[in-house]
Each structure stands twice: as structure tokens, then as C-alpha cells.
C-alpha positions as CSV (number, residue, x, y, z in Angstrom):
1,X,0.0,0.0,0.0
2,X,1.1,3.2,-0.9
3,X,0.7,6.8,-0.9
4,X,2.4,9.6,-2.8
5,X,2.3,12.7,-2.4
6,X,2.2,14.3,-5.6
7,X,2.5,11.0,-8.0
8,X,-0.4,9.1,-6.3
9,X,-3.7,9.5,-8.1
10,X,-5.5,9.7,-4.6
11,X,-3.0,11.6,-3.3
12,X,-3.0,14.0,-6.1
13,X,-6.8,14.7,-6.2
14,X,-6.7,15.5,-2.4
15,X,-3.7,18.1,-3.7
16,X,-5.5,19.3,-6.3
17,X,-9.0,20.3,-4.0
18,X,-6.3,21.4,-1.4
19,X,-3.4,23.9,-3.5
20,X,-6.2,24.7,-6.3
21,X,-2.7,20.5,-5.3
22,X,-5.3,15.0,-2.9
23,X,-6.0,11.1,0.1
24,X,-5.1,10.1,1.3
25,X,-7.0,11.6,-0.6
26,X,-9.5,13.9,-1.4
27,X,-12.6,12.7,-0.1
28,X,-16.1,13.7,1.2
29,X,-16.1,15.9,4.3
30,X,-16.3,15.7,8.4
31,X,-19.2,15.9,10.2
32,X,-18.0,17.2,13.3
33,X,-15.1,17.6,14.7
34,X,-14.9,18.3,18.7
35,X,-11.3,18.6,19.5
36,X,-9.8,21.4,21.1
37,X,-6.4,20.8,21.3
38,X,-4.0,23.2,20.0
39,X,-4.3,23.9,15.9
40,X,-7.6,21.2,16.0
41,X,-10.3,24.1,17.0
42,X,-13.5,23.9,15.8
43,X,-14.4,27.5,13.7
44,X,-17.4,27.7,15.6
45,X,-16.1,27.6,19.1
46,X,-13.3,30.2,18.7
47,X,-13.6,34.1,19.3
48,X,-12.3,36.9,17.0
49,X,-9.3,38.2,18.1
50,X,-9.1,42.1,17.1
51,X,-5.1,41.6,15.8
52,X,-6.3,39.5,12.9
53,X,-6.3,41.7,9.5
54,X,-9.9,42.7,8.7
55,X,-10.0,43.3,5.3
56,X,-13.7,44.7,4.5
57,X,-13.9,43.8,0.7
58,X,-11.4,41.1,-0.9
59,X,-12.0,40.1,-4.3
60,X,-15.7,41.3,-3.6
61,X,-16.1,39.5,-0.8
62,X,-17.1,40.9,2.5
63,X,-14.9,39.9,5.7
64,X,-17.7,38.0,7.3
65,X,-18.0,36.2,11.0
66,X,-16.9,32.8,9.3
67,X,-13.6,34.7,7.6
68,X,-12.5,36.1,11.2
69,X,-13.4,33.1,13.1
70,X,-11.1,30.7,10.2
71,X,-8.7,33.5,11.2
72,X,-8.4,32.8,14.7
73,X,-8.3,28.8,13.6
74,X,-4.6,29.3,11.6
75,X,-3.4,31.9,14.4
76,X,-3.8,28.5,17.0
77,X,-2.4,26.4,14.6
78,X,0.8,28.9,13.5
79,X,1.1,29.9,17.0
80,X,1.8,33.6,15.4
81,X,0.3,36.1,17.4
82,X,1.6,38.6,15.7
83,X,1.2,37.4,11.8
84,X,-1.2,39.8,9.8
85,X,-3.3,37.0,7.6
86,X,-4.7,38.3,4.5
87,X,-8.1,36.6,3.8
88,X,-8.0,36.0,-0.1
89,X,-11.6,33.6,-1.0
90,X,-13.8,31.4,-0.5
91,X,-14.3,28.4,-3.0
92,X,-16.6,25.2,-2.4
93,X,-14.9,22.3,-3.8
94,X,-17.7,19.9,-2.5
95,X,-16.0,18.8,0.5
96,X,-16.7,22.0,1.9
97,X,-16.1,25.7,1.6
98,X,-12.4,26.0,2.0
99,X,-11.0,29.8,2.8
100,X,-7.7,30.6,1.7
101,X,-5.4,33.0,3.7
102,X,-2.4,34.4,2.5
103,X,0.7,36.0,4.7
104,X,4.2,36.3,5.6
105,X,4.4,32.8,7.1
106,X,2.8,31.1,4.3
107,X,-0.4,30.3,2.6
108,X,-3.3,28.5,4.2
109,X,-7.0,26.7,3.6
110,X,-9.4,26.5,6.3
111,X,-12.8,24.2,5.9
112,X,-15.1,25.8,6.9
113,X,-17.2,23.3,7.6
114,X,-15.2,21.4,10.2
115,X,-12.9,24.1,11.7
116,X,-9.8,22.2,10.4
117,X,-6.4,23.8,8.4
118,X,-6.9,21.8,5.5
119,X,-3.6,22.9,4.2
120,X,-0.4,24.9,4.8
121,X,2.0,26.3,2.7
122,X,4.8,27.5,5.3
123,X,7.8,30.3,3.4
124,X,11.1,30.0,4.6
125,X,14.0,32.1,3.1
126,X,16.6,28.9,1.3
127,X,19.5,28.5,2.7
128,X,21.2,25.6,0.7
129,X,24.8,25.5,2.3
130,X,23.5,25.4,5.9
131,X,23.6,22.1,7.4
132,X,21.0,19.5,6.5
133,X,18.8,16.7,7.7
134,X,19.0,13.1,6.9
135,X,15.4,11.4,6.0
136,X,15.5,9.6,9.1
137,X,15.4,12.9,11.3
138,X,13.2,14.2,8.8
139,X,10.6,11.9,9.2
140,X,10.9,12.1,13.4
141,X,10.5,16.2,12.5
142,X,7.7,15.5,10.2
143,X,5.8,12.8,12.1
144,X,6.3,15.3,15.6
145,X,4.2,17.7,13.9
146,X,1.8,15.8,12.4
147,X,0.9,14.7,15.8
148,X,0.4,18.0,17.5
149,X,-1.6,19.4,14.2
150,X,-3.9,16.1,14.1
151,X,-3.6,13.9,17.6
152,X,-7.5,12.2,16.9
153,X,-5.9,10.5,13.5
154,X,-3.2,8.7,15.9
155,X,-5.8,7.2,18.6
156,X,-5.7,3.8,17.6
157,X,-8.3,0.7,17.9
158,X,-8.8,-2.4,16.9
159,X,-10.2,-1.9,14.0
160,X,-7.7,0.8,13.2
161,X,-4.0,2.0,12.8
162,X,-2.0,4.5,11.2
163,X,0.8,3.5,8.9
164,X,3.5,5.7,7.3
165,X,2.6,4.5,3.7
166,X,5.1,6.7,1.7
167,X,8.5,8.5,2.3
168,X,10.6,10.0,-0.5
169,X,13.8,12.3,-1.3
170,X,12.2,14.8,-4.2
171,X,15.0,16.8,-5.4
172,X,14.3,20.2,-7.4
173,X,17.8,20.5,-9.2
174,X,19.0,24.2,-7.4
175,X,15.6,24.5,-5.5
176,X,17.3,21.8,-3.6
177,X,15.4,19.1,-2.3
178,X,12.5,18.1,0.2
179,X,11.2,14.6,1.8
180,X,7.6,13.5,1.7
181,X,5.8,11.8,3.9
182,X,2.1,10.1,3.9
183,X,0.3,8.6,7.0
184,X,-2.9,6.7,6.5
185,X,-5.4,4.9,8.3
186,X,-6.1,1.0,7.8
187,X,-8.8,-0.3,8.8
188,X,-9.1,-4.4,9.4
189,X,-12.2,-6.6,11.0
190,X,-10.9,-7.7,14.3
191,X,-13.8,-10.4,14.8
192,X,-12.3,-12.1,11.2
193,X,-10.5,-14.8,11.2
194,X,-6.8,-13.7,11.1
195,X,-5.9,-15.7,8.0
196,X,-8.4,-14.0,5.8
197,X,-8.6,-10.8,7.4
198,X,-8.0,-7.9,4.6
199,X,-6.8,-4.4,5.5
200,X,-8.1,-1.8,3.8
201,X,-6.6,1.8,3.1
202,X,-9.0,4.3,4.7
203,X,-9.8,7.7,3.7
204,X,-7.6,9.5,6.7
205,X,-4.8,10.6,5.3
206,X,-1.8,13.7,6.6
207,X,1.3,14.2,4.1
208,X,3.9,16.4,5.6
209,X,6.9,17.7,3.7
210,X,10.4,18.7,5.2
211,X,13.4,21.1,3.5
212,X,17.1,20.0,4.0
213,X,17.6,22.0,6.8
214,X,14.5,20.5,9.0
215,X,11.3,23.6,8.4
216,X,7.8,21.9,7.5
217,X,7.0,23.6,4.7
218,X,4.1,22.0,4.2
219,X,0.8,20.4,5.9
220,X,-2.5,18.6,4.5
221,X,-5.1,16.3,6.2
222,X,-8.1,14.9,5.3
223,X,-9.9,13.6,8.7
224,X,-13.2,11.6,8.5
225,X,-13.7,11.3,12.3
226,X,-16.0,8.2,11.7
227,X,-15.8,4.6,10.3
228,X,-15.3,3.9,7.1
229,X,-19.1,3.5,6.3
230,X,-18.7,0.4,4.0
231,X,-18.7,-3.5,4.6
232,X,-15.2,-4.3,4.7
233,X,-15.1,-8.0,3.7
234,X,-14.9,-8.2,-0.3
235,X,-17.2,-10.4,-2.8
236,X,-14.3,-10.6,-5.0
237,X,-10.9,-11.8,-5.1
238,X,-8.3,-9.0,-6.3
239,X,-7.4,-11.5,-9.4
240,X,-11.1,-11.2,-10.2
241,X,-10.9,-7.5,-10.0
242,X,-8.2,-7.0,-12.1
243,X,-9.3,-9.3,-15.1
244,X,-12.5,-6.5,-14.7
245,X,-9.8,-3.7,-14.8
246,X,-7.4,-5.2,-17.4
247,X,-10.8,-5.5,-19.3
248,X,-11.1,-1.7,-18.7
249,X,-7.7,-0.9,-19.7
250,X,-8.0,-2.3,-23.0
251,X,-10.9,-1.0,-24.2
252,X,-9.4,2.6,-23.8
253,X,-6.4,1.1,-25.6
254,X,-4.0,0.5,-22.8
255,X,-2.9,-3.4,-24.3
256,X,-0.1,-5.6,-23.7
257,X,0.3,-4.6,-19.8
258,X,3.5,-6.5,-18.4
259,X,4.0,-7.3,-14.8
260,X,6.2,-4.8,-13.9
261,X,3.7,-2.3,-15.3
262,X,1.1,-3.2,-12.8
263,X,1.1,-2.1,-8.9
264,X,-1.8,-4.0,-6.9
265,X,-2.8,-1.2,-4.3
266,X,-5.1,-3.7,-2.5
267,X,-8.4,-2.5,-0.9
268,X,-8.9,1.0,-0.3
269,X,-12.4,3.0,1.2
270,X,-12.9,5.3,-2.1
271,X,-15.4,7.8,-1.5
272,X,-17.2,9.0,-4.8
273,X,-16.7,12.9,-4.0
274,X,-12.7,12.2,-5.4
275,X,-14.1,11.3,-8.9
276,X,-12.3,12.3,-11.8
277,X,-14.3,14.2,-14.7
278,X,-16.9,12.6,-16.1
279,X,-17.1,9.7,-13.1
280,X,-20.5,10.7,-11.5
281,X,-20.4,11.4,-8.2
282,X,-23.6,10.2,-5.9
283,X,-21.9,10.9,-2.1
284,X,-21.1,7.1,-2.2
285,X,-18.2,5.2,-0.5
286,X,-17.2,1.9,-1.8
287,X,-14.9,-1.0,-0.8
288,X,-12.7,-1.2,-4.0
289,X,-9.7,-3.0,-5.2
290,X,-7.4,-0.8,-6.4
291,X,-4.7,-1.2,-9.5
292,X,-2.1,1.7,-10.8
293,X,-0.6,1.0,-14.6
294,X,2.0,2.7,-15.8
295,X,2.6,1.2,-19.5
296,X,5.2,2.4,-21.6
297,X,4.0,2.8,-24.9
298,X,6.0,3.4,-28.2
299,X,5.2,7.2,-27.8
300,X,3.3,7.6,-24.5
301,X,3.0,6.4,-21.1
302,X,-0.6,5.0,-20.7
303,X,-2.7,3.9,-17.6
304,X,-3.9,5.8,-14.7
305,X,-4.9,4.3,-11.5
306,X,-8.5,2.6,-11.3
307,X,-10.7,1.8,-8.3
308,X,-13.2,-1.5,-9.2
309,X,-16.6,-1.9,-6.8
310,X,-15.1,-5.3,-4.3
311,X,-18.3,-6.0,-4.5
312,X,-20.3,-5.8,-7.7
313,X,-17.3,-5.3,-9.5
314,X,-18.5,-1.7,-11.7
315,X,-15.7,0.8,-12.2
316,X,-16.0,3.3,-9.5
317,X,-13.2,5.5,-10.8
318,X,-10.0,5.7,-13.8
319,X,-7.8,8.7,-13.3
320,X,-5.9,8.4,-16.3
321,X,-2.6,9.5,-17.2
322,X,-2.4,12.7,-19.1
């Protein structure tokens, strides 16, 4: 199982909802969200605080009560006081109405519906001769954080754990470089028997990225509080799934798959609000088997990653390579 930050189909739709950047790994939205820990505060139980920059039109948009109190949300969760945040808009990507903030420390997206910094863009001036982190201290760094942003995602059950599913060097040539990391839930049925018990990828999912000399520059979640909402035993086997898929693949012309082009993803909870264009969406979540070709062709490379129904077996989803 694995989940990429930028690479990842899932991962990249929950980017693309996110930066304007996705799963994790975009999907649906919270119903409630309690907490009131430090940088977890619900919008509606925090009070304006008069520092906060009140702009009284941006872009046409009046600073309303919801704009000051998603304010007071990123000033908990930066910890800055004394930062001036710019509200910039409000955009409804159908997991919510998300409220971007722009200032010296960085950009940010607030849902407004939960309360929760959806993402963070954090600036930090380079500095590529000072000394730098290995990926091990990176990932204590990045995992630290992630923690105090988004403790509920850590409080594990038997039915539940978090896993680090991805961790990569990305190097940007004299940008210098970064590491990624992805936690995500997996969810199991304790009461199966252990020998046929499947895990499945859940829709929790926190990516945090870290420069060379140890600064977060970069935060997104997306929490679903509750359980997965979907029987997690499948009707099919994964071979079954992917002779449905392959079957998929090749009528859009994607033939002659080798091994090595195919990566099994196993079972993942894929909620219908992460569709791709024209995929409907009905506010559905499915158990689906999930398979990523990449197949080089003599001028292309072809594929995408597809989610197939573990239970009916209908194509929920192809997010094709473009």
C-alpha cells in the first residue's frame, strides 16, 4: 500500500481540492469535529481576536464572521500572534467551503465546515549551504508535527491503525530538495478470522513535507472522524478485480500490460466525491480493489490508477494519465 504525495492518483486529487494541489486523498467531508487541542479548534467555538487583518472587501467578498473566526483557527495552529493574515476567497470544492489565507508565514486553507487547516504552505527564506537533515530525522521532524496538528488521527483501535505509507527524497535540481511523507489509516475486521482478514486503506490521510535543513514547509489532512461506512469484507478476489480492470484498460487502448507495469494497491475505502471528470459522483463510499498501470507505450506512457466496486465489480473510478 502506498501513498504519494504528488504522484499518487488519490493523493494527487486530495492536492488538487487542497493547493487549487489529494487522500489520502481527497474525499467527502467531516461531520464534526470536537477537538480542542492546540491547531484542531472547531471554527465555531473560537472568538475573533481584534489583531487578525480585517479586510472589509477582498476580491468582492465581505470579511464576514466565518472569515475572522477561520482567522483565529490558523493563528492556534501557526502559534503567530503577531502574523497579519490576509483573507483572499472562498471556493466550495464539495468537500466544503475552503478559505484561503495568504501571509508572511505562508499560505493556508481553512474548511469551513469542520474548523480544520486543510492545508499549509509555510515560506522559509533557502539557505542551501546550511547544514542539512538526513530522511530519518526528517521523518521524526515531520511525524512530531503531524501529531500536535492532528492527535484524533493517531488514537488507535482495533479496528484501526495509522501506517506511514510513503516517504521520498524529491529533489528540485537548485531548489534543492525536500522529503515526503504520507500517513494513513487501515482499517481491518478484528472479529475475522486472522488468515483471511484484509486491511483496507482508509480515507484519513496527513502528508507532511520537510526542506534539507529541517522547516515543515508543508501540511495537508483529510480527517473523516467516523468509520469507514462500508462492509469491509470483499465479494471478489483481487485476481477477479483486475481481469475486470485489465478488461477496462484495453478497451481505452492501454494493451499488452507487463507485470512490472502493474502495482496492486489492494483494498482501499474510495469515496465518490474524489471522482475524476466525467465519473459521477452520488456521495457514495465503496470498498474497491485498487490497481495503478503505468505502460510504456512506443510514444506515450498510458494507464492511470483505477478503483473497481469489491463488491459488484462496476468501475467506480479511472484517473488516467495525461
Amino acid at each position: 500500500m502506498n501513498g504519494l504525495p504528488v504522484t499518487c492518483p488519490m493523493m494527487r486529487k486530495a492536492f488538487v481540492v487542497l493547493m487549487l494541489l489529494v487522500c489520502i486523498t481527497g474525499c467527502g467531508c467531516i461531520s464534526e469535529f470536537n477537538s480542542t487541542s492546540p491547531g484542531s479548534s472547531t471554527i465555531s467555538e473560537t472568538t475573533a481576536d481584534p489583531r487578525i487583518a480585517h479586510p472589509t472587501e477582498v476580491m468582492g467578498s465581505p470579511a464576514t464572521a466565518e472569515v475572522v473566526h477561520a482567522g483565529e483557527v490558523l493563528r492556534r495552529f501557526t502559534g503567530s500572534g503577531n502574523t497579519t493574515l490576509h483573507y483572499e476567497k472562498t471556493e466550495n470544492y464539495g468537500n466544503g467551503d475552503l478559505l484561503t489565507f495568504t501571509g508572511d508565514t505562508g499560505t493556508y486553507m481553512v474548511n469551513n465546515d469542520t474548523g480544520r487547516v486543510m492545508l499549509a504552505r509555510m515560506n522559509y527564506p533557502s539557505a542551501p549551504d546550511s547544514h542539512t537533515v538526513s530522511q530519518e530525522d526528517a521523518l521524526h521532524i515531520a511525524e512530531s508535527y503531524a501529531k500536535e496538528k492532528n492527535p484524533l488521527l493517531w488514537n488507535g483501535s482495533p479496528e484501526r491503525s495509522v501506517n506511514l505509507t510513503y516517504q521520498s527524497r524529491t529533489d528540485h535540481g537548485t531548489m534543492g530538495a525536500d522529503y515526503w511523507f504520507v500517513w494513513r489509516d487501515v482499517w481491518q475486521d478484528p472479529a475475522a478470522d486472522p488468515l483471511s482478514r484484509y486491511q483496507v486503506v482508509g480515507l484519513n490521510a496527513v502528508t507532511v513535507s520537510v526542506d534539507m535543513q529541517g522547516h515543515v514547509t508543508q501540511y495537508s489532512e483529510w480527517y473523516h472522524p467516523e468509520s469507514p461506512g462500508v462492509n469491509l469484507t470483499p465479494a471478489l478476489t483481487e485476481d477477479e478485480a483486475w481481469v475486470i480492470a485489465q478488461a477496462f484498460y484495453e478497451k481505452h487502448g492501454v494493451t499488452g500490460i507487463l507485470p512490472g507495469e502493474r502495482t496492486d494497491k489492494g483494498l482501499w475505502v474510495h469515496d465518490d466525491a474524489a471522482n475524476d471528470i466525467p465519473w459521477p459522483k452520488y456521495g457514495k463510499r465503496y470498498l474497491a480493489w485498487a490497481f495503478d498501470v503505468k505502460h510504456r507505450s512506443d510514444t506515450a506512457l498510458l494507464g492511470g490508477m483505477i478503483f473497481v466496486d469489491a463488491h459488484d465489480g462496476h468501475i467506480i473510478n479511472f484517473d488516467e494519465i495525461l
